[in-house]
C-alpha positions as CSV (number, residue, x, y, z in Angstrom):
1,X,123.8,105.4,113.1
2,X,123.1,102.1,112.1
3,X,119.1,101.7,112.2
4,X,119.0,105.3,110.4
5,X,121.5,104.1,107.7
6,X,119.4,100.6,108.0
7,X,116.1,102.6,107.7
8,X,117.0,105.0,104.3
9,X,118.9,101.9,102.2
10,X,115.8,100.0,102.7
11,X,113.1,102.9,102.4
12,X,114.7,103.8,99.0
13,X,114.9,100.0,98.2
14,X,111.3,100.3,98.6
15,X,111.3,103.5,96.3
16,X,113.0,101.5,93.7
17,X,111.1,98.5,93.3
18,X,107.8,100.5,93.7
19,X,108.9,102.8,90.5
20,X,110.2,99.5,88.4
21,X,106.7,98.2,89.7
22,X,105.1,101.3,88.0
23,X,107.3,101.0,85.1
24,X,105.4,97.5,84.3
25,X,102.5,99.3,85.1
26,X,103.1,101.1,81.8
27,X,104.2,98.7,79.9
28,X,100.8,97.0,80.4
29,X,99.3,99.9,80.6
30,X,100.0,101.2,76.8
31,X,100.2,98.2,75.0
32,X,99.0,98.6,71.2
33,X,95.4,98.2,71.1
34,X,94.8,98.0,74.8
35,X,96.1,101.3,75.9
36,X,94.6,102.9,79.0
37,X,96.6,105.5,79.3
38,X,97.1,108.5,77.1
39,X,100.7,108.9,75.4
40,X,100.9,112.2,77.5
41,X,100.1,110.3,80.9
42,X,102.3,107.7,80.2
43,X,104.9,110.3,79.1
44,X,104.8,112.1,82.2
45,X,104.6,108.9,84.3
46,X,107.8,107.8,82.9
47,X,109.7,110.8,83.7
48,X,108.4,110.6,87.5
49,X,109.2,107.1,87.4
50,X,112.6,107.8,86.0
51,X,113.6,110.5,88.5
52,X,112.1,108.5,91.1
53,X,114.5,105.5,90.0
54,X,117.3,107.7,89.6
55,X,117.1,109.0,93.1
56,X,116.6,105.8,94.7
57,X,119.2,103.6,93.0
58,X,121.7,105.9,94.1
59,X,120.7,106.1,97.3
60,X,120.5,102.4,97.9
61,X,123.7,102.5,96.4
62,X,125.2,104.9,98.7
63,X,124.1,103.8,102.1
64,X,124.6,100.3,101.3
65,X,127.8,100.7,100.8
66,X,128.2,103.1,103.7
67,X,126.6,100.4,105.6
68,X,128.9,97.8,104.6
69,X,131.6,100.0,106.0
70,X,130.2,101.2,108.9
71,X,129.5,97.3,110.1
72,X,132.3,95.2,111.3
73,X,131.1,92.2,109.8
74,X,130.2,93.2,106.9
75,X,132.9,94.3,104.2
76,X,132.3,96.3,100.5
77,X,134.5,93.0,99.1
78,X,132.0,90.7,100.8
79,X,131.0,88.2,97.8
80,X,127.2,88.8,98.3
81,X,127.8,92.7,98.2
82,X,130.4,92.5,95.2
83,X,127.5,90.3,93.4
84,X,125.1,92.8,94.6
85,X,127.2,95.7,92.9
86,X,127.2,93.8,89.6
87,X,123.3,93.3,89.7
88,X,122.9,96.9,90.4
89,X,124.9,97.8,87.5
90,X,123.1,94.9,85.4
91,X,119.7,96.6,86.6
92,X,120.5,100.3,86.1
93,X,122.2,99.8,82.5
94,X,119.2,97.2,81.0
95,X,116.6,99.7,82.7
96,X,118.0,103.2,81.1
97,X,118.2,101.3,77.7
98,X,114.3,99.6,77.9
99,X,113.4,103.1,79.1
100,X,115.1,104.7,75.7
101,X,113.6,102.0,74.1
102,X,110.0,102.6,75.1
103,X,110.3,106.0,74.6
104,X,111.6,105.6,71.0
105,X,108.3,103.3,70.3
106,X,106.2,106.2,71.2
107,X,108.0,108.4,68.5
108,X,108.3,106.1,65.9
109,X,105.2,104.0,65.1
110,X,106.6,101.9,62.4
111,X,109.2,100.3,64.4
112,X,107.0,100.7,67.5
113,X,106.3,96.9,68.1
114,X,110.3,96.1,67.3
115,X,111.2,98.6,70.5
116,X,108.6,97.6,72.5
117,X,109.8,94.1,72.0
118,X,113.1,94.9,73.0
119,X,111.9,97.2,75.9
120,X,110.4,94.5,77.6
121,X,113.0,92.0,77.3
122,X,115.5,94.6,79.0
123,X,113.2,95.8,81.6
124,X,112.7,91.8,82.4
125,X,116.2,91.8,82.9
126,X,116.4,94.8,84.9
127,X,113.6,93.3,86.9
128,X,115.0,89.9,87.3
129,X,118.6,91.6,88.4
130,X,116.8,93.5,91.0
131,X,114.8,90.7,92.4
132,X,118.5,88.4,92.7
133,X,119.6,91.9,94.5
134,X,116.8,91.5,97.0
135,X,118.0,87.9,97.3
136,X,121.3,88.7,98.6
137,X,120.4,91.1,100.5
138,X,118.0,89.1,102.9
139,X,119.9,86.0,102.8
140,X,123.3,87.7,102.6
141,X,125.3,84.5,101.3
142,X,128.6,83.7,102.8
143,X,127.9,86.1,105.6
């Protein structure tokens, strides 16, 4: 049971940082004046990434935690996994808002370069949060 619970928390950590990956894709990717990608693409992009982000954050979520339990040393009130539970919450709360953000720029052009701003800044904290995740996880402090 291990190595299959093993196996999916780290296949949909994959997921995850392979669709935050895509999401700075398109933030590069439609900049003003450098655009390469249609608003349509990038719209529909976004929702896959989305879903795909959705999916996999909970999953990560869920058998990490199930892992925790299901291991005798390791514990759900381990200080690593607590910190790791904060992060997630850190990186799925600043990720929904730079996503709202983004999408906000694409309706509204005169405050476009205000959201986009803002978008950025939240997705680096997302992305930052999820990288200290990745931290724990290998290192697994205190463990």
């Amino acid at each position: 049971m291990y190595h299959t619970l093993l196996f999916l928390h780290v296949l949909l950590a994959f997921t995850l940082v392979a669709a935050v990956t895509l999401f700075w894709a398109l933030i590069l990717g439609t900049r003003p004046g450098r655009g390469s990608l249609t608003p349509a693409a990038a719209m529909w992009l976004g929702r896959a990434g989305a879903i795909t982000v959705g999916i996999s954050s909970i999953g990560v979520l869920i058998f990490g935690i199930w892992l925790a339990i299901e291991q005798p040393e390791y514990h759900p009130w381990d200080g690593w996994i607590l910190a790791s539970l904060i992060l997630w919450v850190i990186a799925v709360g600043t990720g929904q808002r730079a996503g709202r953000s983004f999408q906000r720029a694409a309706i509204d052009p005169d405050d476009a370069a205000v959201l986009r701003r803002s978008g950025v800044q939240l997705q680096t904290v997302a992305a930052i949060a999820l990288i200290l995740i990745l931290i724990l996880m290998i290192w697994k402090p205190g463990a």
